[in-house]
C-alpha positions, 0 to 999 in steps of 0.5 A: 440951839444948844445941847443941855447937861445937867447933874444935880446932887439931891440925894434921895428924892421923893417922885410924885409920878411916874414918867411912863404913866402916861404910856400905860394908861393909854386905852390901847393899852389898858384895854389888852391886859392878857396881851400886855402880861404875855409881851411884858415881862411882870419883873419889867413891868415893875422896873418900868413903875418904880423908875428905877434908872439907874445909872453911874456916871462920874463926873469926870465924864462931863469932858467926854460930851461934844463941846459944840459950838463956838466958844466953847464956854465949859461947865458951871457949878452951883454950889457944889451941888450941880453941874451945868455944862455947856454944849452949844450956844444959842443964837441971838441978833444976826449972827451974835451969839447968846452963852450957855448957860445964861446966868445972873445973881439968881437965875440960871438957865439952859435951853435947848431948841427955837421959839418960832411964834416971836418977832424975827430977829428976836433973841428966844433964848433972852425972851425965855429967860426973861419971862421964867424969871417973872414967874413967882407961882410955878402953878402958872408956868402950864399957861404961859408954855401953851402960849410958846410954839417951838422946838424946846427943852429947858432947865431953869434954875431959881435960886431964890426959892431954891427950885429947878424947873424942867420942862419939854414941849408938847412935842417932845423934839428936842432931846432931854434924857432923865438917869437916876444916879446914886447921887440924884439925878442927871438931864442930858440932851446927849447920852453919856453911856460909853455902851456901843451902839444897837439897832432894833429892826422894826418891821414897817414893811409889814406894817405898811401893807396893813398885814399886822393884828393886835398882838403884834401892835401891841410887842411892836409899842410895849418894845419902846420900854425894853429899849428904856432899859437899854439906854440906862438914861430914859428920854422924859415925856413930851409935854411935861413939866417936872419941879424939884424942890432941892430944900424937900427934896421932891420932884412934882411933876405937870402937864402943860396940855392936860387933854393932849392924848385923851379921845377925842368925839369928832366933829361930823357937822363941819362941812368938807370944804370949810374942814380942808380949807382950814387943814391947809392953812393951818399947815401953812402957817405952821411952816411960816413961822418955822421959815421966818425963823431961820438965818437969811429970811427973817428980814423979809417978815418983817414990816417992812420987809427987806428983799434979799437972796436966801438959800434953805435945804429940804429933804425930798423923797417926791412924798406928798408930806414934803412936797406940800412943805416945799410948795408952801415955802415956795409961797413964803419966800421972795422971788429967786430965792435958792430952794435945794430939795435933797434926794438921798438913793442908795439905787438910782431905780429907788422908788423915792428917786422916781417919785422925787423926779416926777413930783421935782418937774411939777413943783418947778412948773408951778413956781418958776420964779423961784430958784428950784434945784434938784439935788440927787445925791448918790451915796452906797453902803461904803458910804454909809460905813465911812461916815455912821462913826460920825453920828453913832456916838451921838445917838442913843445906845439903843435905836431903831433902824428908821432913827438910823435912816434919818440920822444918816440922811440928814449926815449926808444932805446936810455935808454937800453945801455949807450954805444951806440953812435947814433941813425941813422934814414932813415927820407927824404926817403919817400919824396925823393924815391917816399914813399908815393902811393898818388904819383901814383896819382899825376903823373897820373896828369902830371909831373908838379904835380908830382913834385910840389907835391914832392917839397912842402913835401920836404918844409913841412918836413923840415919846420915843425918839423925836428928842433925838438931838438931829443937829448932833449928826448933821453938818454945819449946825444943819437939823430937821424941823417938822411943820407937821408937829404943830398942836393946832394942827393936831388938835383940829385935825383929830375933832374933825376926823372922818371915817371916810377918810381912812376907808378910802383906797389910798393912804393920806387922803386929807393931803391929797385932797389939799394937793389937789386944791393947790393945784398939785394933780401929780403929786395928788396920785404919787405913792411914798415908800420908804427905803428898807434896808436888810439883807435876805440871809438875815431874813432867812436865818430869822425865820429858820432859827427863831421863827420871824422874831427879827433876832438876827441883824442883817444891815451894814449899819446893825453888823459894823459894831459886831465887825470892828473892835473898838480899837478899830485895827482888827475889821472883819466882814461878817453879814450875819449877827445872831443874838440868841436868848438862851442856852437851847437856841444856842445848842440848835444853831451850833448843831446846825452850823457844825453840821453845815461847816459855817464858822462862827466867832461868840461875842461878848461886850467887844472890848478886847484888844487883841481882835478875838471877838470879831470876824476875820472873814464872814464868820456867823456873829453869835452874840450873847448881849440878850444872855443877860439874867441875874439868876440868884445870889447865895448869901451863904457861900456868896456864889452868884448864877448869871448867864454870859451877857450880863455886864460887870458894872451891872453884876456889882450894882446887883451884888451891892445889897448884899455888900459884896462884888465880883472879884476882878474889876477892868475898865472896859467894866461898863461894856465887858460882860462875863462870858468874855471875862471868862473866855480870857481869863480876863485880868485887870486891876486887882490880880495883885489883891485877889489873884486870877478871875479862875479861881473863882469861877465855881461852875460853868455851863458851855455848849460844844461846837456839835451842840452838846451842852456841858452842864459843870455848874456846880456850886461846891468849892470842893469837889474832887471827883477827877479832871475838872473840865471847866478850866478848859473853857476859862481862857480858851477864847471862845475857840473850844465852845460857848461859855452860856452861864457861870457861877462866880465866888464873890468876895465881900465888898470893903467898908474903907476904900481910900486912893492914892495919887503919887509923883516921883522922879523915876522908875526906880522910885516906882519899884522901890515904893511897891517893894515898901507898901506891897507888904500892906494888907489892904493893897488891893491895887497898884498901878502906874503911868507916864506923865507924858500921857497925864499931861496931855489932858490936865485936871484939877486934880495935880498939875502933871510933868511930863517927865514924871511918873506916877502911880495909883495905889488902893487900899481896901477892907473893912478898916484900914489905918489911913494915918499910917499909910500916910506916913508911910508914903510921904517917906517916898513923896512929898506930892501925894493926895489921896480921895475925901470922897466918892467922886475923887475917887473916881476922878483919880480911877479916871485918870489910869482908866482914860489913858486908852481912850486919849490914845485912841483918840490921838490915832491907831493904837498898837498894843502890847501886855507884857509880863515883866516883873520876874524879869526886873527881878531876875535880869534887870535893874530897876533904874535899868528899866527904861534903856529894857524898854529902849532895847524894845523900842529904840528911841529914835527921830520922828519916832511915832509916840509910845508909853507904858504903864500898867499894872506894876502890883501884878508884874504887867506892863502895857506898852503903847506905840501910837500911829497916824495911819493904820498902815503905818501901824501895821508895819511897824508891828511886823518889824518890832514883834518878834524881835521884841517877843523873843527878848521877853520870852528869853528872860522869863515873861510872857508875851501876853499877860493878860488880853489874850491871843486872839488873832494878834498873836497867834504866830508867836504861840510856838515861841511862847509855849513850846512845841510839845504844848502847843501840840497837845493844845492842838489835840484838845481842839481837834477834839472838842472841833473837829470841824473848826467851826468855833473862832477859826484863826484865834489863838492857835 
């Protein structure tokens, strides 16, 4: 098992396909064009057919996936162009191991999953390699696929010719992501987004109990291509082969089964008996090659087999899909073997835990000479809060709430013992054996609907999210396999259907049949349903607000990213996330929920740090996440209309056709979006260039707390007709209404953008050389930081001290004087490098914008902005600076770690105190703040310079701005909200 990462610098590249294709030309869909053109948005229609899947990425980011697996081995480049970079390594004899990627003079080779149809023992990572290499056509490569059965994802790397071969198998189960960069083109098993996690909620109650029409089949599929624009990173077809030409510089694409979705004509003449007789052997042998392959049994299929102890874990809900793989592993194994069937309840009266006892005491009568335990592990959503961090990282951006149960009980099972092997799944059941009632439905339609029906769930379940990397969210190198997922099973399956099998009273007739022919009477008769999760308030608000569209979220899991900041101090406890979609909905809900008294806190991307954006009790989340059109640009005054939720990253890749950006730049840029940059006034890294984010914002459009919407979206830069009521809005933090669309002055985009990279002696050396090069023009950034944090994670970039500082300054516009800098800076430094290209600009950025996540990453952070300029200037010298610092924060023994940096260019300095425990961070901050904000006040800084109040700062408000203003402030609230409904408890 290995993860896969690869970033290949091609260029433009010419694609010969489109890799939804085979999504849009299923009959179930082509077959419904009104449907298709009410639920699909045409603009997305054509996002979809030009795959335009654009992603950043840097390559500095490759440090950011998990390094799973014993030695660890880091990443390869080739030639300069291509990066591999290994996750985990493949097994090979016993316990040894195989390196990734595997490698000679002219092959490379990354490989993702397990081949199961070869001899035990056999190393398949060795058997691929050596096989791919012995292939000169790649014409060829179709036939010798079909001969694998497996769980695989493979990049393999031909040297010679100069090809890359990439490939999936049929299946599509182990994860291979595809994102179309600037620069080519990225595969990855893992999603490399730094977007938090989202869960849609699908509706399989209703779908269960067959109460469901074509139109909301056809939302419920068409919804797998919204979620494609979600993740950025696009999990490939199962069943593909893609050839990148790196000296053409074109991508073909093939099909390993060319007939794998296409209708088939079933088979009515083979007899009933013959027909089941050969469905459970099928299913018997796809489970034994599986089982023969795991740690701990292959010794005993061998020729000769060895007789030893082994231990395997299966996930069972008492269904008749998992009992029959149970049954059939009972049969496979040596007698005495430890066979653990793992019930997860979150209710001891759940019905998977009823069904798991009576199907447990039937399968334990039948095969007494095997060791047969029941594990029942108990588990609540507290539980579930405390391990979802674990996985949720892993997991892509965007994910169903059936990706998340699966997730979570595979996390769980796989923790309560480290001996079991695996973790076997009845998956592709309900697809293949007629699971779903809905089916019942279809046949009354006609066997052609029938099974176009079929044929899509089969294109949509491998499609869509069986490439999720299981093992990454599981404990002790533990993942699911699917015996059901075997392509002569499927395929014989499907010629040989019945009609009657899906008029019949009960779901999975087929199964219950071949139960019955085992000997399985009791589980023959046995329901399966499945756990739903939800809660009533957010059915109900649904229902009310947006008529039963599911925008609401109203799970644990779904409310947790909107209830904690991404620092993890501020934890609020919201049971109600509200994700409206344009202005009107959200003018009705805030009309209602002033009218009601219901408190409500708007949400942006999250990415504060002084708790504004989250809950501090149970306040109504709005979040404006799906508020996220691009209206228009005008290139005549270069003002841009876009409502709040759109992201800044997305904002500048849009502005870049017409050579301009957004005029402040953070970097939370990925994940912030602008209504949040506005509520705070947000700052970042080029004030010292183009000033604050509210000069530039032209016109604004808000709801008020009663609902009124306040059109002020003007597009005049001059208009002096009175008070101009906007700026009320821009940093108020969400406490005076919600900020829904803006329009924003962009500036032009720089044709020259060079980065510099500077080590010096001290803080006075940091000061005397911004006094020098703040002069220039085209400064457009000047920033600094401690070597002590820099040190921490060393790059190739310049080998840091730890008594050092250094600082990182830009210089932007149309044309500067590049020579001239350099001399200028090598006055203060002889250490100084500066970018030669794109990626080193990025990689030095990197390095000022990682200093919050490595201090995330190292425990709780406490965080303060401080405005401090002025106050070197006026009070304290600069080689005075650190012992200022020291009177803030006394040094002393055992102190917990803390830095600063910041924003030198702008007079803003972050200070950081790193803490073990939350606890202790809470306090110390009690005993250093005010001590701390009084100094500053009392020299003529601001307690926070540019993240806000929020709910971190909001007692030192009197402090900082007076009683006189304070009072008004208070005035223009208790005006605008009376009702205190908007953000309670922030800022004031």
């Amino acid at each position: 098992m290995c993860g896969i990462f690869a970033f290949i610098k091609t260029g433009k590249i010419s694609f010969k396909f489109n890799i939804f294709q085979d999504y849009l030309n299923s009959p179930y869909i082509t077959k419904r064009p009104q449907l298709l053109k009410e639920i699909l948005a045409d603009d997305f229609q054509e996002y979809i057919i030009k795959n335009k899947l654009y992603v950043e990425f840097d390559p500095n980011s490759i440090s950011k996936l998990q390094n799973r697996g014993p030695d660890y081995q880091g990443y390869l480049e080739v030639n300069g162009s291509i990066l591999y970079h290994s996750l985990l390594h493949m097994r090979g004899q016993a316990d040894q191991f195989v390196k990734q990627p595997l490698q000679s003079e002219e092959f490379i080779l990354q490989f993702n999953g397990e081949i199961y149809n070869l001899e035990p023992y056999a190393s398949d990572t060795l058997f691929l390699f050596d096989k791919l290499k012995s292939i000169k056509d790649y014409n060829l490569l179709p036939e010798f696929l079909k001969s694998l059965n497996g769980d695989y994802s493979f990049i393999f790397h031909d040297l010679r010719q100069q090809k890359i071969i990439i490939a999936k198998d049929p299946f599509g189960k182990k994860s291979l992501l595809l994102g179309f960069h600037e620069q080519g083109l990225i595969f990855t098993s893992q999603s490399i987004n730094d977007i938090q996690a989202q869960q849609d909620q699908e509706e399989e109650e209703e779908e269960d109990n067959g109460k469901v029409d074509e139109k909301y089949l056809l939302k419920k599929y068409i919804n797998e291509f919204k979620q494609s624009q979600d993740k950025l990173l696009m999990e490939i077809p199962n069943n593909t082969i893609y050839i990148i030409d790196l000296k053409e510089k074109i991508c073909q694409q093939q099909k390993i089964y060319e007939n794998l979705f296409q209708i088939i004509k079933p088979n009515l003449q083979t007899p009933y008996d013959e027909l089941i007789t050969n469905l459970r052997n099928k299913l018997y042998f796809s489970t034994k090659e599986i089982v023969q392959n795991i740690f701990g049994f292959q010794e005993h299929f061998l020729d000769k087999p060895i007789i030893r102890k082994g231990r395997i874990g299966i996930l069972f809900s008492g269904g008749i899909d998992c009992s029959l793989i149970v049954h059939y592993v009972c049969k496979l194994l040596p007698p005495n073997s430890q066979i653990d069937l793992i019930n997860v309840a979150f209710q001891k009266d759940a019905p998977d835990r009823i069904t798991a006892l009576s199907s447990f005491q039937e399968l334990q009568q039948i095969h007494q000479t095997q060791n047969l335990q029941l594990v029942l592990i108990d588990k609540t959503l507290d539980d579930v809060y405390q391990n979802e961090k674990q996985f949720l990282s892993t997991l892509y951006p965007k994910i169903t709430h059936m990706d998340f149960n699966i997730a979570m009980i595979l996390n769980i099972a796989s923790q309560y013992d480290k001996d079991t092997r695996v973790l076997l799944s009845g998956l592709g059941a309900d697809e293949i054996f007629c699971g779903y009632a809905r089916y019942k439905h279809a046949i009354k339609r006609g066997m052609d609907e029938l099974l176009e029906e079929m044929n899509f769930d089969l294109l949509r379940l491998w499609i869509r999210n069986l490439g999720r990397d299981d093992r990454a969210v599981s404990q002790n190198a533990k993942e699911l396999r699917f015996p059901f997922l075997n392509i002569d099973l499927i395929d014989y399956a499907r010629e040989n259907i019945r009609p009657e099998w899906y008029q019949q009273g009960s779901t999975k007739s087929v199964l219950r049949d071949i139960c019955k022919i085992e000997g399985l009477n009791v589980l023959s008769n046995n329901p399966k349903k499945a756990i739903q999760f939800g809660t009533k308030i957010a059915k109900l608000s649904n229902k009310r607000f947006f008529g039963g569209n599911k925008r609401a979220k109203g799970t644990t899991f779904e409310l947790q990213p909107y209830n904690i900041d991404w620092m993890r101090k501020y934890q609020g406890f919201s049971q109600l996330v509200i994700t409206p979609q344009n202005t009107d909905q959200i003018s009705k809900l805030l009309h209602l929920f002033n009218q009601e008294g219901i408190k409500v806190v708007p949400q942006g991307g999250n990415t504060g740090l002084v708790g504004g954006g989250v809950p501090i009790l149970d306040e109504v989340v709005i979040s404006l996440k799906k508020m996220n059109k691009i209206k228009e640009y005008d290139v005549n005054t270069r003002v841009i209309t876009a409502e709040s939720g759109c992201i800044l990253t997305e904002l500048n890749s849009y502005l870049a056709r017409y050579q301009s950006q957004i005029a402040w730049d953070l970097g939370a840029r990925g994940s912030c979006q602008l209504g949040g940059n506005i509520a705070t006034n947000a700052g970042g890294l080029n004030v010292v260039k183009n000033g604050l984010l509210r000069n530039y914002i032209i016109g604004l459009e808000a709801v008020l707390p009663n609902g009124t919407i306040l059109d002020m979206m003007s597009k005049n830069r001059k208009d002096n007709t009175g008070l101009d009521l906007k700026q009320l809005f821009i940093g108020s933090e969400g406490t005076l209404g919600i900020i829904t669309q803006a329009n924003v002055l962009c500036i032009q985009s720089p044709k020259e953008k060079k980065v510099f990279l500077l080590e010096l002696d001290s803080y006075k050396q940091i000061i005397d050389l911004l006094n020098d090069v703040k002069q220039n023009e085209f400064m457009s950034a000047f920033e600094f930081v401690q070597g002590k944090i820099l040190s921490i994670k060393q790059t190739p970039i310049m080998d840091f001290k730890q008594n050092k500082y250094y600082a990182i300054i830009e210089f932007a516009g149309q044309k500067i004087d590049l020579e001239g800098i350099c001399e200028n800076l090598i006055k203060h430094t002889e250490k100084v490098i500066y970018n030669e290209s794109e990626d080193e600009y990025k990689k030095i950025w990197h390095l000022r914008e990682s200093v919050a996540e490595t201090m995330g990453k190292m425990g709780y952070v406490l965080k303060y902005d401080l405005r401090y300029y002025i106050i070197i200037q006026l009070c304290v010298p600069p080689e005075k600076f650190e012992d200022f610092v020291h009177q803030i924060y006394p040094n002393r023994d055992n102190a917990p770690y803390n830095i600063f940096y910041g924003h030198v260019g702008d007079g803003n300095i972050h200070f950081n105190i790193v803490f073990k425990q939350l606890e202790d961070l809470h306090k110390e901050e009690e005993r250093i703040e005010e001590p701390m904000f009084q100094l500053v006040k009392s020299m003529g800084g601001s307690i926070s310079a540019e993240h806000g109040i929020g709910q971190h700062k909001t007692k030192y408000m009197l402090l900082q701005k007076g009683s006189n203003v304070l009072n008004e402030i208070k005035k223009i609230k208790q005006l605008l909200d009376p009702n205190n409904i908007m953000n309670p408890g922030k800022m004031i």
